[in-house]
C-alpha positions in Angstrom: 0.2 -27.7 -28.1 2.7 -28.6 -25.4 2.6 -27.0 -21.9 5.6 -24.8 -22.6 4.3 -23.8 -25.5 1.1 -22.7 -23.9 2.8 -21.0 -21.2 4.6 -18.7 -23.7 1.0 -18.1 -25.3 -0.3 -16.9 -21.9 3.2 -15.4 -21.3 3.0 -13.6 -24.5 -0.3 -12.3 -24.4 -0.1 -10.6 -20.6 3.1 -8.6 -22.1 1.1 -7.1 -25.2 -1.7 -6.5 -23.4 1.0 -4.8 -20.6 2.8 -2.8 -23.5 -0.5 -1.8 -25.1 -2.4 -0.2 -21.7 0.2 0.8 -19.6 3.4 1.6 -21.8 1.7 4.4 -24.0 -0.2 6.1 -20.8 3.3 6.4 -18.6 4.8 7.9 -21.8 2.3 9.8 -22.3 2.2 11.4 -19.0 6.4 11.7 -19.3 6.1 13.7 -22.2 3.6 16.3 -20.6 5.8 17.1 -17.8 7.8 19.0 -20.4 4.5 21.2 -21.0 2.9 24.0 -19.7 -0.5 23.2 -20.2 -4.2 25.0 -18.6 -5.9 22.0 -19.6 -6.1 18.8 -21.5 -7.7 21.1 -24.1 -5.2 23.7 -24.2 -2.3 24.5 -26.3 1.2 23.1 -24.9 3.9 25.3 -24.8 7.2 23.8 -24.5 8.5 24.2 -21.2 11.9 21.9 -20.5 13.0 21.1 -17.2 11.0 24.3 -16.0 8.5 22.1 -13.9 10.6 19.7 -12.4 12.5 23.3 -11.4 9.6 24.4 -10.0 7.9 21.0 -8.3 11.3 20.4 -6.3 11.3 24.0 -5.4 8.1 24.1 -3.3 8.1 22.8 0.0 5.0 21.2 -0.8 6.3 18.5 -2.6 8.9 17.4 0.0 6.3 17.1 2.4 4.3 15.3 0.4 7.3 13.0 -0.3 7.7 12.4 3.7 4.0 11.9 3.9 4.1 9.2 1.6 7.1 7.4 3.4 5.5 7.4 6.8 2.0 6.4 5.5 3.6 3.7 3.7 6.1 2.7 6.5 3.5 2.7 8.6 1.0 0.5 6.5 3.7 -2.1 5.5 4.9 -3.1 9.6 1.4 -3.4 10.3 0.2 -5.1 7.4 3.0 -7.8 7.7 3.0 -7.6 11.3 -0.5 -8.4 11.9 -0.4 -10.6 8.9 1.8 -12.9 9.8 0.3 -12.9 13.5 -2.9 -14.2 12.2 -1.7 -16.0 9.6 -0.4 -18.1 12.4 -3.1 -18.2 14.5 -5.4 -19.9 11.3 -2.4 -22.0 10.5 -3.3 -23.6 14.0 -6.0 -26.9 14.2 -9.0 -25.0 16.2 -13.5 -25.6 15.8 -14.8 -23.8 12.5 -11.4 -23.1 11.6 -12.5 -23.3 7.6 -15.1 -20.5 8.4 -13.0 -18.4 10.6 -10.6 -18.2 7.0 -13.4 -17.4 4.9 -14.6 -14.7 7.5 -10.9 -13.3 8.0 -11.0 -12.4 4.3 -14.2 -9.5 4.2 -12.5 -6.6 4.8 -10.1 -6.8 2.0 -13.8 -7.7 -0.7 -15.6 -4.9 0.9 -15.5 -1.2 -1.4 -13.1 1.5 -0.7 -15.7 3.8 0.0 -17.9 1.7 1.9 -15.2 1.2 4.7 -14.7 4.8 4.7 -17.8 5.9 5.3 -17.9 3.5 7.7 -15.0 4.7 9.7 -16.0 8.1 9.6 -19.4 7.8 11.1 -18.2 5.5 14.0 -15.3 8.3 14.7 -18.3 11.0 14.2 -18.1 13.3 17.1 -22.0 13.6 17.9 -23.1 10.1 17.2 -20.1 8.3 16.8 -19.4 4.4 18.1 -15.9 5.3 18.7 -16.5 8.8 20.1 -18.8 7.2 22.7 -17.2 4.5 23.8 -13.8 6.9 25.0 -16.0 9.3 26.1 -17.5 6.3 28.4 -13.8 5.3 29.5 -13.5 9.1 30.5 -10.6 9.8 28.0 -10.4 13.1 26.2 -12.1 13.4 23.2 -9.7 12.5 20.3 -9.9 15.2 16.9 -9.7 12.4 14.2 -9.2 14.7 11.1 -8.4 18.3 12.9 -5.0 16.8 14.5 -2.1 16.3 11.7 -0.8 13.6 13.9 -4.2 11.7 13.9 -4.9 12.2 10.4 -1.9 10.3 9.7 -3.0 7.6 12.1 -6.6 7.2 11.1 -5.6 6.9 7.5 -3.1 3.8 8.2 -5.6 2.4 10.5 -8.2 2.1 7.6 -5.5 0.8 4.8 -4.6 -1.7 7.5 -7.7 -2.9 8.4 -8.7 -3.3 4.5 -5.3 -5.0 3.1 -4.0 -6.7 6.3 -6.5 -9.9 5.2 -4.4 -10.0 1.2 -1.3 -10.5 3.4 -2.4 -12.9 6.0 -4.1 -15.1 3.2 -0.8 -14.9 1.7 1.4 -16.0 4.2 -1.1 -18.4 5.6 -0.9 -20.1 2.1 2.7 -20.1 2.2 2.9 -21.7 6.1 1.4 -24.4 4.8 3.9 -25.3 2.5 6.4 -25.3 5.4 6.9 -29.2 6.3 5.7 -30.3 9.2 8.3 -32.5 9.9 10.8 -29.4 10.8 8.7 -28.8 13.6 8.4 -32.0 15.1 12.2 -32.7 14.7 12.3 -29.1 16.2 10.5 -30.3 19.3 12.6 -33.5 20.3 15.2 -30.9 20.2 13.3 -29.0 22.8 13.1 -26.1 21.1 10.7 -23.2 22.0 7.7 -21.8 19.9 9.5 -18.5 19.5 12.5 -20.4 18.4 10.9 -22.5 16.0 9.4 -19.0 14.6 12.8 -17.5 14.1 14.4 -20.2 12.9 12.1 -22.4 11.2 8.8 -20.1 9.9 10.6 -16.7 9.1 13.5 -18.2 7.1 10.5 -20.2 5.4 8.7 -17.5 5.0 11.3 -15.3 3.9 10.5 -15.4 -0.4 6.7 -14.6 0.1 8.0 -12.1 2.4 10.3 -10.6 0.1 7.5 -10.0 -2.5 4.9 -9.0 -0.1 7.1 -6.3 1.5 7.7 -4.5 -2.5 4.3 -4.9 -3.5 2.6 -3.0 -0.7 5.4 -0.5 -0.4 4.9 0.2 -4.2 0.7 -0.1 -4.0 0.7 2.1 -0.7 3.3 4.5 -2.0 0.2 5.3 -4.6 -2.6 5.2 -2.4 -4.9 7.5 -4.0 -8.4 6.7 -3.0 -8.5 5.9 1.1 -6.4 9.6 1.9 -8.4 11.1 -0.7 -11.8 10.0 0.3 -11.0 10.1 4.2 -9.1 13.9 4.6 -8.5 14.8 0.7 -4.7 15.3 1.9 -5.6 17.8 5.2 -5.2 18.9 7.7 -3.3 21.8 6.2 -1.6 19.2 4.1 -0.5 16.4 6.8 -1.7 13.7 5.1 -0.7 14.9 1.1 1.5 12.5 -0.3 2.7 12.5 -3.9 -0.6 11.1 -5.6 -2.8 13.6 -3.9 -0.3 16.7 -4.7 0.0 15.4 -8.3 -3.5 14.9 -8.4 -4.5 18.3 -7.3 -1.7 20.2 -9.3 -3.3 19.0 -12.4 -7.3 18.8 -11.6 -7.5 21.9 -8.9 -4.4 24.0 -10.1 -5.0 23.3 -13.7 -1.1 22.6 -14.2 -1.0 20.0 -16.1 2.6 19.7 -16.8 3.6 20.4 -13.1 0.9 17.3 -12.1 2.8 15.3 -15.4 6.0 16.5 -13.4 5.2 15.3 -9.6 3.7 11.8 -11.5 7.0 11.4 -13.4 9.5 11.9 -9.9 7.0 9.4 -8.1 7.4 6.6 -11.2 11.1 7.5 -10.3 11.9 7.0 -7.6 9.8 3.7 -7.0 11.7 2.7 -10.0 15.1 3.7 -8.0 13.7 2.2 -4.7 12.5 -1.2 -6.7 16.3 -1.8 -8.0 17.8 -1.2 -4.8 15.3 -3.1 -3.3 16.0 -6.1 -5.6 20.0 -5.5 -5.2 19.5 -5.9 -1.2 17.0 -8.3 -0.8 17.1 -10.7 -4.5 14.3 -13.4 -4.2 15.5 -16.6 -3.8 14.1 -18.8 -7.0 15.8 -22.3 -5.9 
């Protein structure tokens, strides 16, 4: 078999095995936002547009909407942010630099709900790591999950710390396919380190970039497990975003179709965002 031909095999078999597990779910779940339904047991009664009516009636959902974009906003500048800062720093020739890569690369293999749990006992407020060491600097004592605003802020601290080491192993692998021989031309020009960064690394940089930037926006966007495990959505709904809302519509409200509904608008506007995003920034395959 030649090597095209085998790519086509391999090419083939990820699209039927695509079609036959994910195709038939999303359809699936499309067709019951047109239900009402108590359960997955229950009888559906046709139903229309009646709970896309009602989802983008409630309040509820448009918060949940804004709470998605900031949590996801807010996970994707420090993800690449951070990422590309370290991703430079182990691009550089230092002592047990091999090791220091392999280390860098733990958070992002260690479970969900082990770094949870983690987090929330160091931020405990009686025996807490966290909560002693500001109340040792003298600083008031900080209400991790009572305060909307730090709700929000302790869940992107704990999806960046867990997926900041995926993009820094990603850009790290693509800094070292950047030539060398830029740099060094670079330097006889007398160029600086910053200016070799803007004009050298980030336009280098800037395909990987490109696909990095959708991917998270589109995994964070559905980040179901760390907000769920960490507030379940609180205080008072400040950290709910569309996942959670869908989630407890169908599970806790036992409206299926309105869940079906919420699931449906999320697929769409990703969808919408995804071909904008393409239109804007197209990835550059030469």
């Amino acid at each position: 078999m030649s090597s095209r031909a085998t790519i086509y095999s391999f090419l083939g078999i990820g699209l039927a095995a695509t079609v036959l597990l994910i195709v038939p779910p999303v359809v699936y779940a499309i067709s019951l936002s047109f239900y009402h339904m108590d359960s997955f047991v229950g009888t559906p009664r046709w139903a229309g547009l009646d709970n896309y009516v009602h989802v983008l009636s409630q309040w509820a959902f448009w918060r949940a909407l804004i709470n998605g974009f900031v949590y996801s906003l807010g996970t994707i500048v420090f993800q690449v942010v951070l990422g590309i800062g370290f991703a430079l720093v182990l691009n550089q020739a230092f002592p047990f630099r091999n090791i220091v890569r392999g280390l860098s690369i733990l958070p992002y293999l260690l479970p969900t709900v082990v770094v949870v749990l983690t987090f929330k006992w160091m931020v405990d407020g009686s025996i807490g790591v966290l909560t002693a060491v500001i109340a040792a600097l003298g600083l008031p004592p900080v209400s991790w999950f009572e305060s909307p605003g730090a709700a929000m802020a302790s869940v992107i601290l704990v999806s960046v710390w867990m997926w900041t080491p995926f993009v820094t192993t990603t850009f790290l692998a693509a800094l070292q396919t950047v030539p060398q021989s830029l740099y060094e031309a670079a330097k006889v020009d007398g160029t600086t380190a910053v200016q070799r960064f803007f004009h050298i690394t980030l336009p280098m940089l800037k395909p990987i970039l490109t696909v990095i930037v959708l991917l998270r926006a589109v995994w964070m966007f559905n980040k179901f497990d760390v907000i769920w495990l960490l507030t379940q959505g609180g205080p008072v709904g400040a950290t709910e975003h569309l996942a959670i809302l869908s989630y407890r519509t169908a599970f806790s409200l036992f409206d299926i179709g309105g869940g079906a509904a919420i699931a449906t608008i999320s697929f769409a506007i990703l969808s919408v965002a995804v071909f904008i995003y393409f239109r804007l920034f197209p990835i550059d395959t030469e």
